[in-house]
N, C-alpha and C positions, 0 to 999 in steps of 0.2 A: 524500273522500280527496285529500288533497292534493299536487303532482306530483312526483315523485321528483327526485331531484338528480340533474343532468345528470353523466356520466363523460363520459371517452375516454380509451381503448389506440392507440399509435401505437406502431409498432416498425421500428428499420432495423438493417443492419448496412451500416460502412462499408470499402473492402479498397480498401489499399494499396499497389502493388510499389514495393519500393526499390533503390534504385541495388544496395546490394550482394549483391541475388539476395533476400534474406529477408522477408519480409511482414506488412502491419500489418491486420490485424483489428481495429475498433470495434464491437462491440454498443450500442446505445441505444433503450433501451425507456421509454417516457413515459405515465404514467397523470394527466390533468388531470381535478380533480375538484372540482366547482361546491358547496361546503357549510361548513359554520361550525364547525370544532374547537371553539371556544371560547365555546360558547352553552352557557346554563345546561342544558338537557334533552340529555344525554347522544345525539351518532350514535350508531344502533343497526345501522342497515340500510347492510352494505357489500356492494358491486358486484365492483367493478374493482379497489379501492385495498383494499391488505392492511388487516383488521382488528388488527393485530400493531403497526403502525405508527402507525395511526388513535389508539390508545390511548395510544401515548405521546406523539403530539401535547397531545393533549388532557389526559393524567395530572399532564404534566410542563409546560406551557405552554410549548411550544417555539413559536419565530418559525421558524426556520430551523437544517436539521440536514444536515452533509456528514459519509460516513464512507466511508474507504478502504481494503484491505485488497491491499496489494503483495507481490509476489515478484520480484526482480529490479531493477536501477535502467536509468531510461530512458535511453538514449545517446544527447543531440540534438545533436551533430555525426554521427553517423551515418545518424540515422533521422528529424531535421529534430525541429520542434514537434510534441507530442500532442493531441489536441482537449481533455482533460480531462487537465491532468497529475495529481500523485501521486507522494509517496515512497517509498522501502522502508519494510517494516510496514505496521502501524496509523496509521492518522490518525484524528480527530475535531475537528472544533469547531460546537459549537453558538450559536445567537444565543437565550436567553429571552425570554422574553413580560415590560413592564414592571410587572406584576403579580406576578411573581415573587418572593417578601420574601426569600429566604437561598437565594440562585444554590448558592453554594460546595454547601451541604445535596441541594440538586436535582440539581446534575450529578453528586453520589457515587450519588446513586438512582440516576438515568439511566446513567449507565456501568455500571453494575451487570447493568441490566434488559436494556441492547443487547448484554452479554456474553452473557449465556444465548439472546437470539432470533440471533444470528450465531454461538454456538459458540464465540466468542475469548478471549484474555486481557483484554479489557479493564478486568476488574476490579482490574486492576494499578494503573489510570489513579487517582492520588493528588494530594495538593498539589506531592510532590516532583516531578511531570513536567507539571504544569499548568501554562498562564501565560495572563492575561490582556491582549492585544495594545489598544493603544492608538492605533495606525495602520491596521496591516494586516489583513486577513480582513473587508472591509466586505460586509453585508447584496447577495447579488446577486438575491435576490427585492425585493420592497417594502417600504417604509418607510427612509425616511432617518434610520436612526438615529446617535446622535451619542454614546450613555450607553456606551463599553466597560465600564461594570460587569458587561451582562448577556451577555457574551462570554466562553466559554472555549475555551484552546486545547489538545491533548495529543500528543502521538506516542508510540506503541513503537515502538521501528527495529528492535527484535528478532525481533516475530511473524513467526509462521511461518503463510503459507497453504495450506491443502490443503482436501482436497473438504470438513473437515466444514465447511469458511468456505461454500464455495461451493453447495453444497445448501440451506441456509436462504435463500441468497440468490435460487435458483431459485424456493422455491417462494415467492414473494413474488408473481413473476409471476400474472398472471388467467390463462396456460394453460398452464404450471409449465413442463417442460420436454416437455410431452406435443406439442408443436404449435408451429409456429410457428420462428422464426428459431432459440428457445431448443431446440430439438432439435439444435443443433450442437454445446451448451456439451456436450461428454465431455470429464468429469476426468484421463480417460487421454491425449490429446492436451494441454486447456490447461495441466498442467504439466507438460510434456514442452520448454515453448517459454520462448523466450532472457527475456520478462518478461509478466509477466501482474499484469493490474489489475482488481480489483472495487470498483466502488462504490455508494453508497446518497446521493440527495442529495434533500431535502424543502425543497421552500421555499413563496412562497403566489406570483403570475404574475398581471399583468394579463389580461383577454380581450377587452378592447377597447381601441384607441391612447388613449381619453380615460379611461380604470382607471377607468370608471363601476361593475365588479362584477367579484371579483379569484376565482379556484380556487386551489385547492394543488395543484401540482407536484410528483409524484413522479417522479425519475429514475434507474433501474438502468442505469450505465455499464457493459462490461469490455471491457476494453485487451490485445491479448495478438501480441506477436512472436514470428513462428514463422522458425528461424531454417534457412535453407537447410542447411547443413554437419551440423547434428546430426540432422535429419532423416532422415539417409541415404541423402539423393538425389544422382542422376550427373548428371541432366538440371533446368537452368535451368526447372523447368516448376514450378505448383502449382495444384489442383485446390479446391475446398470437402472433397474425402473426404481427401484427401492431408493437409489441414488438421486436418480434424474427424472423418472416419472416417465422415462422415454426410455425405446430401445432402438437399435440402430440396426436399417435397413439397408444403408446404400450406401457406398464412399460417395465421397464430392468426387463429381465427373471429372473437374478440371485438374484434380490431384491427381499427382505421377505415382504418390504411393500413400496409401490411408494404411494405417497398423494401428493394434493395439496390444498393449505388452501388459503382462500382468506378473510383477514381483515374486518367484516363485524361489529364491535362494535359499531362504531359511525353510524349505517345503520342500525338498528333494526328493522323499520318498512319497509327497502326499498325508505324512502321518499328522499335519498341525490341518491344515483345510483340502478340498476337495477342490476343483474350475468343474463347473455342466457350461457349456459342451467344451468334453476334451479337445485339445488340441498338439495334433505331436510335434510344431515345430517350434523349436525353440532356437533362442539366441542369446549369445554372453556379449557383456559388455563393462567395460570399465568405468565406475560411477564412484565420483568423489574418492578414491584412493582405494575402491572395493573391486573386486571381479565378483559382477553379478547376474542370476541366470532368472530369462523371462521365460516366459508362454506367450507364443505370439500368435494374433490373429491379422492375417492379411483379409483387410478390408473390399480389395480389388476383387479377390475369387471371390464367384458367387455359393462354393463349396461353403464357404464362410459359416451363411445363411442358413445354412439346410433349408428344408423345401417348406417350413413355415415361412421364410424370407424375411426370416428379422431374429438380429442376434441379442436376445436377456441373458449375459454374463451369469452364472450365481459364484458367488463364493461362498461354502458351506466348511463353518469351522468342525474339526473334530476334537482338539486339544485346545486346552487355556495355558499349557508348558511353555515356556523356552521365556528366554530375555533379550531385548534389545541391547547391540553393544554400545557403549559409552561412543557417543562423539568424541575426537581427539582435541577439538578444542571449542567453548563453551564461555559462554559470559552472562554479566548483568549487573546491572543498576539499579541505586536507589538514592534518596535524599537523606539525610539523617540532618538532625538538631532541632530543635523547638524554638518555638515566637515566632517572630515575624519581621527579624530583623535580619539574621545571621543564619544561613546554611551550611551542610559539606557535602558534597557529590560523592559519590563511591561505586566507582566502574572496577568489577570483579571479571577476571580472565580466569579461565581451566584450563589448563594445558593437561589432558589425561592420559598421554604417551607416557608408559612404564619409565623409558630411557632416553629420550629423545627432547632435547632444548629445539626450538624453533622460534625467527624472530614475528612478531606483527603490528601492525602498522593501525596507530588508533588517531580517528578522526572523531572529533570534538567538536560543533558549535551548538555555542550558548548563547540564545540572546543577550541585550543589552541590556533588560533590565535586572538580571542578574549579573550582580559587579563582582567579578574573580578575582580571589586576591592570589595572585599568577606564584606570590614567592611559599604559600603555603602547597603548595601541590608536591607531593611524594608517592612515591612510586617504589613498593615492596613485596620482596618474594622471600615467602618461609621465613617470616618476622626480618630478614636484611635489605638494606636498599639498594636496590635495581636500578642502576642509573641508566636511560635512555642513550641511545649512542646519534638519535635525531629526535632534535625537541626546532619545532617552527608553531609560531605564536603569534597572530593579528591582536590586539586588543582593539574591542568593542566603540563604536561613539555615541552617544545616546544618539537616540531615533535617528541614525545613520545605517548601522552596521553592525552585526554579533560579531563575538567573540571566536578566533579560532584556533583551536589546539590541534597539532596533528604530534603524535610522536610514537618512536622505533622502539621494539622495546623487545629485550628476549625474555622467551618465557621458560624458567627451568622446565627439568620433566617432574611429572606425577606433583603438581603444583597448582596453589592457585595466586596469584600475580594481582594487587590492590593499589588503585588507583584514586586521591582522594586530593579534594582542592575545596576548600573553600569561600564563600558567596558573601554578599551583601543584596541583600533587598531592596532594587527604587522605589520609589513612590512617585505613582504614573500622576500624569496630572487626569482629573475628571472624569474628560472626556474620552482618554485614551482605554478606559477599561469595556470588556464588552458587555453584552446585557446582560451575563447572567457571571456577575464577576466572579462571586463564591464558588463556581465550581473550579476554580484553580487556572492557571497559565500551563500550557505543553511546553516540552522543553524535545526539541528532536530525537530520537536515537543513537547513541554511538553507534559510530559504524567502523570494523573490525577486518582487514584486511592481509591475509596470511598464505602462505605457502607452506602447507602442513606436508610429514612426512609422510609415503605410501607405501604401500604395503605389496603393490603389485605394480608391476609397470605402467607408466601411462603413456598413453597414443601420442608422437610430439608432432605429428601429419595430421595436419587441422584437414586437410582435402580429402585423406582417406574415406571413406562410407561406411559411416556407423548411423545410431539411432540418434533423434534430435534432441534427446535429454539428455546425452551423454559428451555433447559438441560444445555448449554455449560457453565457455572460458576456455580460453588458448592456453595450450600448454605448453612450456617452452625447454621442461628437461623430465626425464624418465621418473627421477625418485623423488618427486613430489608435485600436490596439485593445488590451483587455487582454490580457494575457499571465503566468503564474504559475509560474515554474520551482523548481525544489529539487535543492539539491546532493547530492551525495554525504554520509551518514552517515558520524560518523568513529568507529574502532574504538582504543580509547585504554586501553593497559595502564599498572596502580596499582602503588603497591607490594605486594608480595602476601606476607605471613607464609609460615613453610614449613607446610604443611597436615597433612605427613606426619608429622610431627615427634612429635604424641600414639600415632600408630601405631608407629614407635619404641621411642615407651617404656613403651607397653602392652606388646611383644614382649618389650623388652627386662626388664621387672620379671618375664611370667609365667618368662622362662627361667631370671631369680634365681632365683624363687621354688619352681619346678619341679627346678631341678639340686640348688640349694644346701639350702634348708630340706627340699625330701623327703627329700635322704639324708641330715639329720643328724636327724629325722623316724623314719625306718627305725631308724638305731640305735639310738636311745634306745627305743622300744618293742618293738622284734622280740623274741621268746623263742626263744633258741639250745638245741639237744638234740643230743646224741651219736646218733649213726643208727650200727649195725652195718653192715661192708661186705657189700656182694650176694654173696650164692655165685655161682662160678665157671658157665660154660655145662654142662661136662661134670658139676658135681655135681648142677646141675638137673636134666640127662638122664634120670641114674643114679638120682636119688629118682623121677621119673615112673615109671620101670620097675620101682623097689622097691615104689612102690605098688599098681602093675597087678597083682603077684605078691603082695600081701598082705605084705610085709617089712617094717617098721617104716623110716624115712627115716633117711638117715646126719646 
C-alpha cells in the first residue's frame, strides 16, 4: 500500500484596532495538499481538502480559482489596506488548465456547479458580464502564464450575502464550525458588522524555495468590521464575545498550528489599549510594505486557556490619540451628468507617496448598455495629460458582451490622477428590465492593480514560514509589494418606460366594460312584470287573526 498524500490544516485569525474605535477581524484558514488533480486515476481518498472542490478541480481542469462573496465596500482611508481585498457582491476569476479546448463552454459549467455548492446567483454570470483581461489578474500560484485565453473574469455588484453563502462555506473546513477558530463565525454577529468578506481561493504553491514538488493551496479568507457605534457600546472596549458571542476554547485538532495575532504596532508601550490576558510572545512581520508587530496567542498550548479553559480577548482602550497613516495608494468613482441620456464616468487614483511616481494597471468593464464613447476618454495628472503607455480596449455588442478597458498608467507623486469617459444610455427593450427598475443598474468596480513602493524589505521566499496574512501575493523583488484595490460600484438609472401604464388600462377597460356594456347587457335581456303592491301592515294583522278564527281573508 502505497503512502498516503501528505495534507496540512493551518489556521489564524488576525484583529485589529482602529484609530476610529471599530475593529478589523481576519479569519485565514489553509489546507496544503501534496497530490495531482489532473492524473488520469481519478483522487478518491480526501483528508483535509473538501471533496466538493477536489472535483471541480479536477472536472473542470482549473489551474487556479478566487471567489468572493461581499457585503459592504472597504473604506481604506479609514481602516488603511486589507490583507485580502474584494468588492461588493460576487467576484470570480478563473485561470484553466491549457488542455482545456472551449473555456467560454467550461466556465458556463463551472459557474453553474459553484452556484449550487455556495448557494449564490452565480448562475447569472453570462457573456454579458464576462470579460477576459489581458493584463490584469495574473496567475499568483505557479506557472508563468502568458495565454489570456484561458482567463475569465465576472462580477455581480448586486449579490446579496447571508448565512445561506456562508454555511457551505463553513462546512468546507476539516472541522466545520464545531472547533477551532471557526466557532466564532455566528451569522448573527458577522452580519450585524459595517462589512464582511468571504472567500474561497485555490491555487497549486511551491513546498520548497527550488519548486522541486508543488501542492495545491486551498485558502478560506473572511474579512469582517465590526463597527463600534452600531454595536451599542458606551465604552471604547471589545472582547472576542462582544464580537462573536463566542469565546474560544480549543484549536481544531486537525490543525498543525491555530494562532491568533492581535495588531499591536501602533501600541508599543501599551499607552493607546491594554490585551487581558497578557501575552509575552510576540512576532514581526511584513504586511503590505509595513514591518509590523503582533501579540500572539498560540492556540495549541493549553497555557493559552488558563485554567477557566476558554480564552475572551478584551481589548481595553486608554487613549482616543494617534492617526492612521495615509494609504500610498487610493481611488474612487463616481457618475456625473444629468437626464437620462448622456453620462461621464470619473475613476479618481491617490498616489500619496511624498516622492515616489509608480505605474498601475486599471481594469474597466462596463456593460453594454452603457455605450462608451471610447474617443472622449482622458487621462490627467495635476491639470496635464497623462498619456497611458498601455491602452487594450474590447468594445461591447448588445446583449452579447461588455465593454473592456484595461490600461497602464503612471501615477505622479503626492498626486491625484483622473480618469473620465463618457456614456450613452440604451434603452432595454420591456422585458429586459428587472422588477424593481427604479432602483438603478450596478455597473462593477474598477479594479486597480499596482506595485507600490516599500518602505522595508519584502520576503521574495514565498516558502519561507511566516504568518498566513502576510503570504497571500507573491512577491517577486525586495523594494516593492503588490497591492489590489476596487472602487466603489456605480448605481446608474436608464430610461425607464412607465410600467404602470398596462395596469391602467387593464383598470381602465374592466370599468368600461363593467359600467357601460353590463348595463346596456341588463336591458336588453332583463324580463320586466307588473308585481301587485304589498298589502298595507294593518291588513296583514287583520288576515292573521281572520285566520286564527277560521274567517276567510279580506
Amino acid at each position: 500500500k502505497g503512502q498516503l498524500p501528505k495534507d496540512d490544516f493551518q489556521e489564524e485569525l488576525v484583529i485589529r484596532p482602529l484609530h476610529s474605535g471599530d475593529i478589523y477581524a481576519s479569519f485565514q484558514f489553509r489546507t496544503l495538499w501534496d497530490t495531482d488533480f489532473m492524473r488520469e486515476n481519478k483522487v478518491s481518498h480526501y483528508r483535509l481538502f473538501p471533496k466538493s472542490l477536489g472535483q471541480v478541480i479536477s472536472k473542470f481542469s482549473v489551474r487556479e480559482l478566487h471567489i468572493s462573496f461581499t457585503q459592504g465596500y472597504w473604506r481604506t482611508m479609514q481602516w488603511g489596506q486589507p490583507f485580502i481585498p474584494s468588492p461588493p457582491g460576487a467576484e470570480l476569476w478563473v485561470w484553466f488548465q491549457d488542455s482545456v479546448t472551449d473555456v467560454d463552454a467550461t466556465w458556463k459549467e463551472l459557474t453553474n456547479v459553484l452556484s449550487g455548492i455556495f448557494c449564490a446567483s452565480l448562475n447569472f454570470i453570462d457573456s454579458t458580464n464576462t470579460v477576459q483581461p489581458s493584463a490584469s489578474f495574473k496567475p499568483l500560484g505557479l506557472g508563468n502564464v502568458t495565454d489570456h485565453s484561458f482567463l475569465r473574469y465576472a462580477t455581480l455588484p448586486r449579490e446579496i450575502v447571508c448565512t445561506e453563502n456562508l454555511t457551505p462555506w463553513k462546512k468546507l473546513l476539516p472541522c466545520g464550525s464545531k472547533a477551532g477558530l471557526a466557532v466564532l463565525l455566528k451569522s448573527e454577529k458577522l452580519f450585524h458588522s459595517s462589512f464582511h468578506s468571504q472567500a474561497v481561493h485555490i491555487r497549486s504553491v511551491c513546498q520548497d524555495w527550488q519548486c522541486k514538488t508543488t501542492s495545491w493551496e486551498l485558502r478560506q479568507t473572511l474579512n469582517s468590521v465590526f463597527d463600534l457605534h452600531n454595536s451599542g457600546q458606551t465604552k471604547r472596549e471589545w472582547s472576542l464575545f462582544k464580537m462573536f458571542s463566542r469565546t474560544l476554547t480549543e484549536a481544531c485538532p486537525l490543525a498543525s498550528s491555530s494562532k491568533l495575532y492581535i495588531d499591536i504596532t501602533d501600541n508599543p508601550q501599551g499607552e493607546q489599549f491594554e490585551l487581558s490576558p497578557a501575552t509575552s510572545l510576540l512576532s514581526q512581520a511584513v504586511v503590505l510594505g509595513d514591518r509590523r508587530t503582533f501579540s500572539v496567542y498560540d492556540l495549541t498550548q493549553e497555557t493559552t486557556f488558563g485554567t477557566v479553559r476558554s480564552l475572551n480577548l478584551l481589548i481595553r482602550w486608554k487613549s482616543n490619540e494617534g492617526e492612521m497613516l495615509r494609504p500610498l495608494l487610493h481611488a474612487e468613482r463616481y457618475v456625473a451628468g444629468y437626464g437620462l441620456q448622456t453620462g461621464e464616468i470619473h475613476t479618481l487614483m491617490y498616489n500619496n507617496h511624498p516622492y515616489r511616481s509608480f505605474p498601475v494597471l486599471l481594469l474597466d468593464s462596463v456593460p453594454w448598455y452603457l455605450r462608451l464613447y471610447i474617443h472622449t476618454l482622458s487621462v490627467t495628472s495635476k491639470g496635464k495629460d497623462n498619456k497611458p503607455s498601455y491602452i487594450h480596449y474590447e468594445p461591447s455588442k448588445d446583449r452579447v458582451k461588455p465593454h473592456l478597458l484595461e490600461m497602464l498608467i503612471q501615477l505622479p507623486p503626492n498626486s491625484v490622477t483622473e480618469v473620465t469617459v463618457q456614456f450613452e444610455r440604451a434603452l432595454l427593450k420591456w422585458t429586459e428590465y428587472p422588477p424593481d427598475p427604479n432602483h438603478g443598474f450596478y455597473v462593477g468596480s474598477s479594479v486597480i492593480s499596482s506595485l507600490v513602493p516599500s518602505t522595508v524589505a519584502m520576503h521574495t521566499n514565498s516558502t519561507r514560514e511566516r504568518p498566513l496574512f502576510s503570504s497571500f501575493f507573491p512577491c517577486k523583488e525586495e523594494s516593492s509589494y503588490f497591492v489590489r484595490i476596487y472602487t466603489e460600484p456605480l448605481l446608474v438609472n436608464l430610461p425607464t418606460p412607465d410600467f404602470s401604464m398596462p395596469y391602467n388600462v387593464i383598470c381602465l377597460t374592466c370599468t368600461v366594460v363593467a359600467v357601460g356594456y353590463g348595463s346596456l347587457y341588463n336591458l336588453l335581456t332583463r324580463s320586466f312584470q307588473i308585481e301587485e303592491p304589498n298589502p298595507g301592515l294593518a291588513k296583514r294583522i287583520a288576515n292573521v287573526i281572520r285566520r286564527m278564527r277560521g274567517v276567510p281573508p279580506l
